[in-house]
C-alpha positions in Angstrom: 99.3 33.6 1.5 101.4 35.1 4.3 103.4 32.3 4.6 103.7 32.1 0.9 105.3 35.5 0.5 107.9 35.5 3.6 109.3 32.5 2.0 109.9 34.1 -1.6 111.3 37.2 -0.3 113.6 35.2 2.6 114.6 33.1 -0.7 115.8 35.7 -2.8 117.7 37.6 0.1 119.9 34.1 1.2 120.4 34.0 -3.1 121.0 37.8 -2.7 123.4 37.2 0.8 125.0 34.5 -1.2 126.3 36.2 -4.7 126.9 39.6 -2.2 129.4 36.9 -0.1 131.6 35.7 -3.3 132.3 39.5 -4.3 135.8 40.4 -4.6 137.2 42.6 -2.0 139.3 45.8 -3.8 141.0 48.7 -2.1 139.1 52.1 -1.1 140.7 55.6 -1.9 142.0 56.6 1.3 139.7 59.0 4.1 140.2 60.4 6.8 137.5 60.4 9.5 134.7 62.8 8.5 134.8 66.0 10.6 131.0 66.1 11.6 129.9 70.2 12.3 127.4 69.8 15.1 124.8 72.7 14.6 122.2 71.7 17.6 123.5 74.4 20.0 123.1 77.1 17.4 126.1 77.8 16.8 128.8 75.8 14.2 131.6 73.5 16.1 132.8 70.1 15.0 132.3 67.5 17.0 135.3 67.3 18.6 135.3 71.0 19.7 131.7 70.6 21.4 131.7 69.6 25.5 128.4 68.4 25.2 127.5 65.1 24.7 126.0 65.0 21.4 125.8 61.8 19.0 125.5 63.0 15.0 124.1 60.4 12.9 124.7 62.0 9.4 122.5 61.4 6.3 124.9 58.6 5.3 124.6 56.8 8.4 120.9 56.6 7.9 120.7 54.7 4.7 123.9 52.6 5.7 122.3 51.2 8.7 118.4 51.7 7.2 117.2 53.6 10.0 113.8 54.7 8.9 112.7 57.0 11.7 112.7 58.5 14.8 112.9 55.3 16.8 115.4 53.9 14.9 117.9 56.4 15.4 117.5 56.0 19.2 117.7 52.8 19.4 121.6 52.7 17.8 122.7 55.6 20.3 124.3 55.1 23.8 121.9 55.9 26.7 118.9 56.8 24.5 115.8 53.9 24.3 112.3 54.1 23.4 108.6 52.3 22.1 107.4 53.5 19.4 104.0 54.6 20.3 104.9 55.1 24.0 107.8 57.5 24.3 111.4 58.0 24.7 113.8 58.5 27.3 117.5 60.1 27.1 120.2 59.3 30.1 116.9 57.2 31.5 114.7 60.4 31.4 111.4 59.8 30.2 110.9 62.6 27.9 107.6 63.3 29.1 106.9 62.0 32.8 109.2 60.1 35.4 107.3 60.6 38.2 103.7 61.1 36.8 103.6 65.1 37.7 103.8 68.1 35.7 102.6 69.2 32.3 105.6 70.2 30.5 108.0 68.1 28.3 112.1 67.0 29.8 113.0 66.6 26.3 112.5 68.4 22.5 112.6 67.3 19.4 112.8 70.0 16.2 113.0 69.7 12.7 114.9 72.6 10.9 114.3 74.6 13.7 110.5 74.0 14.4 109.9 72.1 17.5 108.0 68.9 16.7 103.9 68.5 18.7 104.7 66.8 22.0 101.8 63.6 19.8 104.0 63.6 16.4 107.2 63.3 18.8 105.3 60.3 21.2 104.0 58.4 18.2 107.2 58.9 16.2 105.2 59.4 13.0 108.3 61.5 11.4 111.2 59.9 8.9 114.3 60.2 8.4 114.1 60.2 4.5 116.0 63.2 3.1 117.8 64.2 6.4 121.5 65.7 6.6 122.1 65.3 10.0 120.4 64.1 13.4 121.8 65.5 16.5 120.8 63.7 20.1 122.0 66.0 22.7 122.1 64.5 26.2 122.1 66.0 29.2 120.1 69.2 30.3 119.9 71.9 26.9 118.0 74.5 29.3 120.6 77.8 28.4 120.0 77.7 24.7 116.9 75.2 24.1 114.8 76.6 26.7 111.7 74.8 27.5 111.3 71.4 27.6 115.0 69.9 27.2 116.3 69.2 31.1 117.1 65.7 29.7 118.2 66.5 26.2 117.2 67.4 22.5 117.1 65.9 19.3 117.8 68.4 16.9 117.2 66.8 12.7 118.4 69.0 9.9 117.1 68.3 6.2 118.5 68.4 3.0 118.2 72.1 1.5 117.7 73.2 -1.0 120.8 73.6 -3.4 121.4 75.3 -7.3 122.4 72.0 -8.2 120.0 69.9 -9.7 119.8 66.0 -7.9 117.2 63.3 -8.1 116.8 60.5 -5.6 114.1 57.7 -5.4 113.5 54.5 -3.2 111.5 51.4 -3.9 111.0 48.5 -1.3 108.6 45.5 -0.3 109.4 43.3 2.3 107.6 40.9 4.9 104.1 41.2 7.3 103.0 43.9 4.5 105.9 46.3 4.6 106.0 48.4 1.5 107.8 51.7 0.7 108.3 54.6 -2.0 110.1 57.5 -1.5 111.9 60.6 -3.8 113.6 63.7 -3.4 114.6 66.0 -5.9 115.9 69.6 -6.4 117.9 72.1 -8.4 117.8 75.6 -9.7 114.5 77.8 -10.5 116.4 80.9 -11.1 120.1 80.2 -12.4 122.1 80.8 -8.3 119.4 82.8 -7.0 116.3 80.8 -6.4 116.4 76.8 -6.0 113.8 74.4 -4.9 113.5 70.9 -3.2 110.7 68.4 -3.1 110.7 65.4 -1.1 108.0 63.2 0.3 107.9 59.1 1.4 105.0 56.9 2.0 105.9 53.6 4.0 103.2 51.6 5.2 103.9 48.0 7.2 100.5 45.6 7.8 102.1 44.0 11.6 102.3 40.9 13.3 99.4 41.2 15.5 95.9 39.7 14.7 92.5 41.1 15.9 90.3 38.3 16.6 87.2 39.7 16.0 88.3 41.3 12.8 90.5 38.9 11.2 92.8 41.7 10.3 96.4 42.8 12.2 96.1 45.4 14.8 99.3 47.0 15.0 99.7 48.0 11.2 101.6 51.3 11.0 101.1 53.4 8.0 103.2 57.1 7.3 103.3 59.1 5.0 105.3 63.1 4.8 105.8 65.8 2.1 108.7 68.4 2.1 109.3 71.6 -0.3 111.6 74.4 -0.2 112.7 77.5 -1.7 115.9 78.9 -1.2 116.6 82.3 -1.9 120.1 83.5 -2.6 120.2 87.5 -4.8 123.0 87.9 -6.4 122.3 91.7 -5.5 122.6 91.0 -1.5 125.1 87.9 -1.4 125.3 88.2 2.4 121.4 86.9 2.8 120.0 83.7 2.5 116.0 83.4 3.2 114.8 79.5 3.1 111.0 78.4 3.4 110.3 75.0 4.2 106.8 73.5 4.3 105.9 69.8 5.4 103.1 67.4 5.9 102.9 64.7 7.9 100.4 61.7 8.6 100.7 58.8 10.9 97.9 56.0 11.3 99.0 53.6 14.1 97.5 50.2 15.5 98.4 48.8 18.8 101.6 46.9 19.5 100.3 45.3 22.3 98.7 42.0 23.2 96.6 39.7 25.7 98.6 37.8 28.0 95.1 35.9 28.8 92.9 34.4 25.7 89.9 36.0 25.5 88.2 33.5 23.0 88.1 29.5 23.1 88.7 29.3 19.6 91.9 31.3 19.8 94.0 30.1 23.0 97.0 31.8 23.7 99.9 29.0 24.2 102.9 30.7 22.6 102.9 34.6 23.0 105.2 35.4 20.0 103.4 33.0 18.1 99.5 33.4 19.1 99.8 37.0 18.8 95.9 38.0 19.3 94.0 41.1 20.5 90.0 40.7 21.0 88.6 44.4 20.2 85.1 44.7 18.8 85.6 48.6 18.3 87.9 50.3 16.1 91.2 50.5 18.5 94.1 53.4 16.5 95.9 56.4 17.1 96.8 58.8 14.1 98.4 62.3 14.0 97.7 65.1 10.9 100.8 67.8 11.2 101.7 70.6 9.4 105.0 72.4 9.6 105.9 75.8 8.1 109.7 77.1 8.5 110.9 80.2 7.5 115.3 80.9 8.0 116.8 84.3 7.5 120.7 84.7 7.5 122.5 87.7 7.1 126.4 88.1 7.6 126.3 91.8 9.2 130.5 91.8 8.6 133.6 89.0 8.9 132.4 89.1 12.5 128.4 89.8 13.2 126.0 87.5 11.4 122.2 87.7 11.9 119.7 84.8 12.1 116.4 84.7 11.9 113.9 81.3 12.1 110.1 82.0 11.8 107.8 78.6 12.8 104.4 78.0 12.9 102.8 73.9 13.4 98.9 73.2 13.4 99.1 69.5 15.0 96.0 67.3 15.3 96.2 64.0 17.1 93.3 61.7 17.8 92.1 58.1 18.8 89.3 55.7 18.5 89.2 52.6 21.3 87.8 49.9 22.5 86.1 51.0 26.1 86.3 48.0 27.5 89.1 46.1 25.7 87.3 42.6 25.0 84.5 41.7 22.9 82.1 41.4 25.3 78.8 43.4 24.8 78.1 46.1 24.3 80.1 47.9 22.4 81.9 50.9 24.2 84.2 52.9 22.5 86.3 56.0 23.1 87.5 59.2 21.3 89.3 61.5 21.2 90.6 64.8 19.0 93.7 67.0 20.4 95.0 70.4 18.6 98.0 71.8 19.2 99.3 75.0 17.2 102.5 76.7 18.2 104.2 79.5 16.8 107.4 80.5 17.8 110.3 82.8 16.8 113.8 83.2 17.5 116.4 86.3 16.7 120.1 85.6 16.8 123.0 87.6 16.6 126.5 85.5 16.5 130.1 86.8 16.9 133.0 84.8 15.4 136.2 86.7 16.3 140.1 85.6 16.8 139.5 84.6 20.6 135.9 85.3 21.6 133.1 83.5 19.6 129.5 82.9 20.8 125.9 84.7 20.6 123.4 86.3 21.8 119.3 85.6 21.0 115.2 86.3 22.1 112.8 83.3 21.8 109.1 83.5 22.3 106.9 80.6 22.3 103.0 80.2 21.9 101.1 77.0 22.3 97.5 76.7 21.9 96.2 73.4 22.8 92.1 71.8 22.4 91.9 68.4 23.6 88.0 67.2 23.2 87.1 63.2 24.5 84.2 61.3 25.4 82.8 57.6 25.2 82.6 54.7 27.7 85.1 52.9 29.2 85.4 50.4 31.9 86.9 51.1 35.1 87.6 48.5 37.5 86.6 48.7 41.7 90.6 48.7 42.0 91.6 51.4 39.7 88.8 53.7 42.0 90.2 52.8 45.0 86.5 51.6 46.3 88.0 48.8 48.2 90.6 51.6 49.9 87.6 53.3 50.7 85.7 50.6 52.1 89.2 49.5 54.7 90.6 53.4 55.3 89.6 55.1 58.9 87.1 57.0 59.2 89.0 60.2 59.4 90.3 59.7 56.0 86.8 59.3 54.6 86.6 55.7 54.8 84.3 53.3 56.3 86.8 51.6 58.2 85.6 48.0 57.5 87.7 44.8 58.2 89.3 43.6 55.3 87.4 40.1 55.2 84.0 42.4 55.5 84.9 44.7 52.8 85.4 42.0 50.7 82.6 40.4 51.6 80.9 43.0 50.5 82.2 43.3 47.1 81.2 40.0 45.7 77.7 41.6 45.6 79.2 43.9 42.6 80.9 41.2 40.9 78.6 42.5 37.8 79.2 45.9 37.8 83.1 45.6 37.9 84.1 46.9 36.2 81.9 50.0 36.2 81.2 51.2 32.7 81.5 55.2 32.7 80.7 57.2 30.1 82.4 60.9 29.4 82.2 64.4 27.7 85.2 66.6 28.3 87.0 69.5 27.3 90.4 70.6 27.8 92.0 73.5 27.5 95.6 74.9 27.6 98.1 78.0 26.6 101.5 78.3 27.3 103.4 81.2 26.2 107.2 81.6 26.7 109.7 84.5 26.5 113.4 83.8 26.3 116.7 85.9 26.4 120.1 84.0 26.1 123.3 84.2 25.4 126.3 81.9 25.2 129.9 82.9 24.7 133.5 80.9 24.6 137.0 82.5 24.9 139.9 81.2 23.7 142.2 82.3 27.1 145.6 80.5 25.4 146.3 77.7 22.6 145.3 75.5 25.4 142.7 77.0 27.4 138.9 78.1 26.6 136.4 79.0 29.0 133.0 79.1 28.1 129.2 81.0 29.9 125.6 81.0 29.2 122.5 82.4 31.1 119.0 82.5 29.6 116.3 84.4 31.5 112.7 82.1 30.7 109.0 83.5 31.8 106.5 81.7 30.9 102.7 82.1 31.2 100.3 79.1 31.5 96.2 78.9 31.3 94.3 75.4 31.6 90.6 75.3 32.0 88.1 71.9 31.7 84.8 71.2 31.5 83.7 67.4 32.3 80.6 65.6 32.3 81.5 62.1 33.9 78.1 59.8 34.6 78.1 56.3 35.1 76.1 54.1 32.3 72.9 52.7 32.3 74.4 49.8 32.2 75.9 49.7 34.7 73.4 51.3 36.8 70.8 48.2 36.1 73.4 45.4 37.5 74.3 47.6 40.7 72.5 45.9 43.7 69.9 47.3 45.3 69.9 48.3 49.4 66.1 47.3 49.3 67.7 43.5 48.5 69.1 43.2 51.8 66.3 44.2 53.7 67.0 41.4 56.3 70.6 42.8 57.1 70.2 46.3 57.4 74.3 46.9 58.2 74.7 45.4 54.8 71.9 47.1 53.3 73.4 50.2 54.8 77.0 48.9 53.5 75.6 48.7 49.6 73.5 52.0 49.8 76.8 53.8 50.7 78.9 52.2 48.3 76.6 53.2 45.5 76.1 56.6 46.7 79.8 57.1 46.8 80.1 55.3 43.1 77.7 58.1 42.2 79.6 60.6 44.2 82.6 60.0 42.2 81.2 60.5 38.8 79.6 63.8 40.0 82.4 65.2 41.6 84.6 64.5 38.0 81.9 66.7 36.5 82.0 70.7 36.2 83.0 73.7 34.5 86.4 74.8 35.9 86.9 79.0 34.5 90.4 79.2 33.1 92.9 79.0 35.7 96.5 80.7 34.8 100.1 81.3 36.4 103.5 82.1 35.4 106.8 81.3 36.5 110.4 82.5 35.3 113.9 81.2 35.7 117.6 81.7 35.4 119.4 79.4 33.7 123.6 79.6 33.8 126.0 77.3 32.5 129.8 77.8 32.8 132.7 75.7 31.9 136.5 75.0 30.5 138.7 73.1 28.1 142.1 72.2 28.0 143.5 71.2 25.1 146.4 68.6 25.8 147.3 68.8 21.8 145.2 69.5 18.5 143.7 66.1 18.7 142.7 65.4 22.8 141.0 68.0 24.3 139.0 67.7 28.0 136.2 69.8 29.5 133.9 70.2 32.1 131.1 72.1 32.6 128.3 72.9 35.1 124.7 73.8 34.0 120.9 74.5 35.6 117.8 72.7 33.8 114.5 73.3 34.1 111.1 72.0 33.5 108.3 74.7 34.2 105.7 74.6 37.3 101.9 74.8 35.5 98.3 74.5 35.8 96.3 71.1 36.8 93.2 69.7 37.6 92.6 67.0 39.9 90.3 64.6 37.8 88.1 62.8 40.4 87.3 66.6 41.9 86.9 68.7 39.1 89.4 71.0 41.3 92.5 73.0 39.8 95.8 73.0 41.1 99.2 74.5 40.2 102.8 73.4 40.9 106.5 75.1 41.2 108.9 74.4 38.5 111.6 71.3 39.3 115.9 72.4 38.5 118.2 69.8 37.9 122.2 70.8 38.1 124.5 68.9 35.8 127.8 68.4 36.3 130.0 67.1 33.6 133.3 65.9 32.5 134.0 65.3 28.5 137.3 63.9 26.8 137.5 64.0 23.3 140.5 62.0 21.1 141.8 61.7 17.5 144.3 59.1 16.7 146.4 57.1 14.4 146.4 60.2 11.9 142.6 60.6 12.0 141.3 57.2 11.8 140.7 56.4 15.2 138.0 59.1 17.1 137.4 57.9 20.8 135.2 60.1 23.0 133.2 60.3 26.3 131.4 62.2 28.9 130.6 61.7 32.2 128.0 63.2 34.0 125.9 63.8 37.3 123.1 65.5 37.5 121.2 65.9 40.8 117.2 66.6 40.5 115.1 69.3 43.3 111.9 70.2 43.7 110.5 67.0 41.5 106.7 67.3 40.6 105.3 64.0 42.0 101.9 62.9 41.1 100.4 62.0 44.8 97.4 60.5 45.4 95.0 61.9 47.6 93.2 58.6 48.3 92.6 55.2 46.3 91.0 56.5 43.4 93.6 56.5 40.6 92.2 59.8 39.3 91.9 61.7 42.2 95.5 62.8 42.4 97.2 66.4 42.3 101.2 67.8 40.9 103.5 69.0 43.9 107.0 69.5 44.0 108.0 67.1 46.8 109.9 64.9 45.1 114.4 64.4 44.8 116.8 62.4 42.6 119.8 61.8 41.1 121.0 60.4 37.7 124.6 59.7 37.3 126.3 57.6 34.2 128.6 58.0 31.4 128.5 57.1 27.4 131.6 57.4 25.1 131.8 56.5 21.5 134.0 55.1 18.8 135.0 55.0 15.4 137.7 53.5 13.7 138.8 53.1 9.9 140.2 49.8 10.1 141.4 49.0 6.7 140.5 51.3 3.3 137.2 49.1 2.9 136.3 48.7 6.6 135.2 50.9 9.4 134.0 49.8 13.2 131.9 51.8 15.4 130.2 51.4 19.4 129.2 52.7 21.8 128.5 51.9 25.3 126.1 53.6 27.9 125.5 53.6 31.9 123.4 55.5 33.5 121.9 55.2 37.1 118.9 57.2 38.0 117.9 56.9 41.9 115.2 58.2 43.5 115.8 59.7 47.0 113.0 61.2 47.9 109.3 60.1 47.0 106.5 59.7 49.4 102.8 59.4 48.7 100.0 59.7 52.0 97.0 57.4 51.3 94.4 57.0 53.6 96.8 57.5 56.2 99.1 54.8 55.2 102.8 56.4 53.7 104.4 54.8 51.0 108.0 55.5 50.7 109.6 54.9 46.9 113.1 55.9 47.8 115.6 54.6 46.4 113.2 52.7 43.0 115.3 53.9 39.4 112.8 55.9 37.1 110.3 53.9 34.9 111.4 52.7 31.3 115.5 53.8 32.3 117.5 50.6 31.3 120.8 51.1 33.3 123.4 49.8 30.2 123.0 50.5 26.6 125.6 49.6 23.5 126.2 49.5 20.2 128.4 48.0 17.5 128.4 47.7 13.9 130.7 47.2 10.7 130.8 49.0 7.6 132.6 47.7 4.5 132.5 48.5 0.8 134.9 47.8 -2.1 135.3 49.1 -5.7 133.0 46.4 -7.3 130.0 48.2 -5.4 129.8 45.6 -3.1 128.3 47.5 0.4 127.6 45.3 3.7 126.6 46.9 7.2 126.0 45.2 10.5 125.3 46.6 13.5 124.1 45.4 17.3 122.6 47.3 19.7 122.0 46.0 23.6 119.1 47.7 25.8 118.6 46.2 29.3 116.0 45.9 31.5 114.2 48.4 33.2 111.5 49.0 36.0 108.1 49.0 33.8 106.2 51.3 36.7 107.2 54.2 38.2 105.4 52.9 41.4 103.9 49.4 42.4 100.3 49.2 41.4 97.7 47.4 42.9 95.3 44.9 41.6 91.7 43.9 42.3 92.8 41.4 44.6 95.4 43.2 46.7 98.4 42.2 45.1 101.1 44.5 44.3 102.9 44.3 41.3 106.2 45.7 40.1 107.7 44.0 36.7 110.6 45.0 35.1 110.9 45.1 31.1 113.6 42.3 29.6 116.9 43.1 28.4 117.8 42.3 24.3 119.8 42.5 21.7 119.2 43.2 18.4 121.3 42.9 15.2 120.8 44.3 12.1 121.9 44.4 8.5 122.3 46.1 5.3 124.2 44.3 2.2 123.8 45.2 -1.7 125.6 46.3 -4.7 125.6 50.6 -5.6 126.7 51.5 -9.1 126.8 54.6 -10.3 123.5 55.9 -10.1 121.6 52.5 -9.0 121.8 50.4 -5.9 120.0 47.2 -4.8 119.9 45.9 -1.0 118.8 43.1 0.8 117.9 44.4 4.8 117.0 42.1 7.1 116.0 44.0 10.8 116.4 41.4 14.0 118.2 38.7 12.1 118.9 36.8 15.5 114.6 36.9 15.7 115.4 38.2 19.3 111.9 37.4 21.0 111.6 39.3 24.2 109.0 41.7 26.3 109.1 45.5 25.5 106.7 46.3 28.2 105.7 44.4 30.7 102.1 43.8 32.0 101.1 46.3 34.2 98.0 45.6 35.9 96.0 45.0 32.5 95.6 42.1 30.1 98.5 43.3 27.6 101.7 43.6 26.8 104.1 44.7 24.0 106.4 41.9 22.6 109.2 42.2 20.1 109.3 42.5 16.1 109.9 39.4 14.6 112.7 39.0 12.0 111.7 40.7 9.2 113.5 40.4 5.4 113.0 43.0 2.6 114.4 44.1 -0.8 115.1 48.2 -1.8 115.9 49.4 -5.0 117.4 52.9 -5.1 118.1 55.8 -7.7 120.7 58.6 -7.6 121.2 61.1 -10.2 
């Protein structure tokens, strides 16, 4: 049946393509380049008046190029990339770990001023449907985002709510299960005092991947989200504005990966984008429950002083269900898990727009409750806890110090128990609170200079506490081998007893109740810069800033011991040109940057075990690039855009001590940081209705580990994820109030490795080509 309906709806789109094709081209009213008001660093500037590197992809540009969420907007912008699922990065920062230390975020994410739960923004369960604007800020946002932004912030405005009355509405099927319905609509309660907005989507897409014990696809991806708000304008006090905004969100998320090995006869794996299989015999899916409430308060004080106000409160829940062992060998082991995170935080701003000095001054204060509860079984290989390092390592680094040959002598005796099955109770626990002052001012020196300053002041006050009860399963408890088995080698019997005793010595020293541990740490934060203006239309600045991410509260895993860290500074420096030309229809701009990385919390292992590792600022690097952007209004019916991106990140200092053996990682780029990214793409549209968008977008490869990793046999691997290209496009008919469009998202059907195996017996390929059909309203 599958087969049946891609060729229906691939049908109808080459008809569709082919009428589209034979339109007649007409000419456009003339426009000048739209002068985009970038609203991410809190206060208003257009584009072109903003150092900062900052892509805006309006509300226009969204349906134009049918980027449906989070990921899709990253994926069309210079030096951004990202997996759904897995995470993000922004100038080839991870936006949650690059070296596999610290606790805190390196990049943001808010919606209407709320920031976004560090599982909503890694699962990118959040659309685009309804937006005005999406601003990605690169480059450390530490002066006036605070917490969580030395790489950057992404900063999504929605539609408000306006007196007008509008309706808008969105139907669309296409291939592999992928359907969609959205609306929007608003208008006036109270006749220019009181106006509403509704707006909600539900887009759900079946996958490409099959589960072979279920018969059913395993990386379906189902979302759904509802928006309201009120807008209060009296007519008695026309210098306020009070907005609340409410919205729901819910994700349900398979896996995108698959086996590079078969693990079933009947279903060999010859052709990895075709025999796309996963064997699970438990439930294996992620899913995220959010709700956000916003409340905005604006009051202009005078011509000059204007107040603002923005009240947020988000109750996040994330969870999982898993497949222990990954396989569907018996038994059955599955995993769980249920995370909470509620914030609520509130910022008060005071800006000042006068003839030559124009900036603001605020507070922000943060709270973050977070409840993270897990348990199940899993399967753990000899490897992963580092018994075969312990078996080889001296004696002084509690080792046994056996031959290699010996040691692996031993450990064909436990060829049944490996991997060993370990079962798990645990609760974690963590608070963060956060107090902010900042200010940021510019001033106009001359008509060509400005100079610009900020400083924020951050404390910040952190509490984690866990309780664990690890155990190792009667399972695998009955295939360990028994000392009393060897009675006639009593070395080896000795060899075994110890080897079990330190199995068992693991499990118990992961288990206890750790009381609360807390710290705080505070910081200074400057920035300070200038612009020369050549002419009204080419402008160049440069600026120097301090990022931050926060020291915190860990606890080594394998120990059951806490730990706590310093907080790691970056320093940007940056150089930004920004151009008009050819009376406003060409825009050409660029930045760049260097930004040079201290005090970096390193994850370093204190012996083989993969858990038993501790945070500590020991750690260096340096990232160093450039992006610029272009637009240009080639004819009345058709406008070019691209983009191109370079950046280098470099590690210069990164060394781990295990069992008495230094590894040195200087000099390895950061994990998942492709070094070139581009985009180009066409618009054109004519006076028949006739609307056609293609676009291209290049991401290249990238180191898939941050550090080598060991296998059960010795071997060190270090893949790197492929480099691609992907093109898509957009072409249909709008009339008045309806539209039709045929989309068609990897028309080349670019086949290519996302992420790399890493050690395990998956990997995450491309999206096929897929076709599908819209119908939209507009009133």
């Amino acid at each position: 049946m599958l087969i049946v309906r891609k060729s229906k709806i691939a049908a109808a789109i080459a008809s569709f393509l082919t009428l589209s094709l034979c339109a007649q081209t007409a000419l456009a009213d003339d426009a000048d380049i739209e002068k985009i008001v970038v609203k991410g660093q809190k206060i208003d500037r257009t584009l072109q008046e903003t150092p900062a590197s900052v892509a805006v992809i309006t509300g226009q540009t969204v349906e134009r190029e049918n980027l449906n969420d989070f990921y899709d907007v990253l994926a069309r912008t210079p030096n951004t990339s990202g997996t759904d699922g897995a995470g993000f990065n922004i100038r080839g920062i991870d936006a949650f770990n690059v070296t596999g230390g610290g606790s805190g975020g390196l990049a943001s994410v808010y919606i209407d001023g709320a920031p976004v739960p560090y599982r909503m923004m890694q699962q990118g369960g959040f659309s685009t449907w309804d937006v005005s604007q999406v601003e990605i800020l690169r480059g450390p946002q530490s002066t006036l985002q605070g917490r969580n932004s030395l790489a950057g912030a992404v900063v999504m405005k929605t539609r408000d709510a306006m007196h007008e009355f509008d309706f808008k509405g969105r139907l669309g099927v296409g291939e592999y299960g992928t359907q969609e319905a959205a609306v929007a609509f608003g208008g006036s309660l109270i006749e220019d005092e009181l106006a509403f907005r509704v707006s909600g989507e539900k887009r759900d897409i079946d996958g490409y991947n099959t589960n072979v014990a279920t018969g059913k696809e395993s990386d379906f991806d189902n979302n759904e989200f509802y928006r309201a708000k009120l807008r209060y304008t009296p007519s008695a006090l026309p210098e306020f504005e009070a907005q609340f905004s409410f919205m729901h969100s819910e994700n349900d998320k398979g896996i995108d990966w698959v086996m590079v090995e078969s693990g079933h006869q009947d279903y060999p794996i010859n052709d990895i984008y075709k025999d796309r299989y996963v064997y699970l015999d438990s439930p294996t899916y992620e899913w995220t429950d959010t709700d956000l409430y916003i409340l905005n308060l604006d009051y202009d004080l005078n011509d000059q002083w204007s107040f603002a106000s923005i009240t947020t409160y988000s109750d996040a829940a994330y969870g999982y269900e898993w497949d222990g062992d990954a396989s569907m060998n018996p038994p059955k082991s599955t995993l769980t898990d249920v995370r909470k995170d509620e914030t609520k935080t509130q910022e008060l701003r005071f800006t000042y727009d006068g003839d030559k000095l124009s900036g603001l001054i605020g507070f922000y204060y943060s709270d973050l409750d977070v409840f993270d509860s897990s348990g199940g079984e899993r399967g753990i290989t000899f490897a992963d806890l580092g018994v075969r390092s312990l078996l080889t390592a001296p004696a002084e680094f509690g080792g046994l110090g056996l031959p290699a040959a010996l040691a692996d002598q031993v450990l064909q005796f436990y060829a049944a128990a490996d991997p060993v099955f370990i079962g798990q109770n645990s609760d974690y626990i963590q608070k963060v609170k956060t107090k902010a002052l900042f200010a940021d001012f510019t001033y106009e020196v001359n008509d060509n200079w400005d100079i610009f300053a900020g400083l924020r002041y951050d404390k910040e006050e952190q509490a984690n506490g866990t309780i664990a009860d690890i155990y190792i399963t009667e399972q695998t408890q009955a295939v360990l081998p028994n000392p009393e088995d060897f009675a006639t080698n009593p070395m080896l019997a000795q060899l075994v007893a110890s080897i079990n005793q330190q199995l068992f010595a693991m499990t118990d020293g992961a288990s206890g109740d750790e009381p609360v541990e807390d710290a705080d740490f505070d910081s200074w934060l400057p920035k300070l810069g200038a612009t020369y203006r050549f002419n009204q239309d080419i402008s160049t600045s440069f600026t120097v800033q301090k990022g931050y991410r926060s020291g915190g509260v860990g606890t080594n895993v394998a120990k059951a011991t806490p730990f706590t860290f310093d907080p790691e500074y970056t320093w940007n420096y940056e150089l930004a040109f920004r151009s008009v030309w050819l009376d406003e229809k060409l825009v050409v701009n660029a930045n760049i940057f260097y930004l040079d990385w201290t005090d970096q919390q390193i994850a370093v292992y204190l012996s083989g075990n993969q858990y038993d590792r501790e945070t500590r600022n020991v750690g260096k690097s340096h990232v160093q690039g450039f992006e610029t952007e272009i637009s240009y209004e080639l004819t009345n019916n058709l406008n070019f855009y691209g983009g191109l991106g370079y950046s280098k990140t470099k590690i210069d200092e990164f060394v781990t001590d295990v069992n008495g053996s230094d590894e040195d990682y200087q000099g390895r780029p950061f994990a998942g940081a492709p070094e070139w990214t581009a985009l180009v793409g066409l618009d054109y549209f004519n006076e028949q209705g006739f609307v056609a968008n293609i676009n291209a977008s290049y991401t290249g490869s990238s180191q898939r580990l941050s550090i080598p990793k060991e296998t059960s046999d010795s071997i060190f691997i270090d893949p790197r994820n492929e480099a691609y290209w992907l093109v898509n496009t957009r072409v249909g008919y709008q009339w008045d109030n309806y539209g039709v469009y045929a989309l068609i998202e990897n028309l080349l059907d670019e086949q290519y490795v996302a992420l790399e195996p890493a050690g395990f017996n998956n990997q995450t390929l491309s999206s096929p080509r897929t076709a599908s059909i819209r119908f939209e309203v507009n009133f």
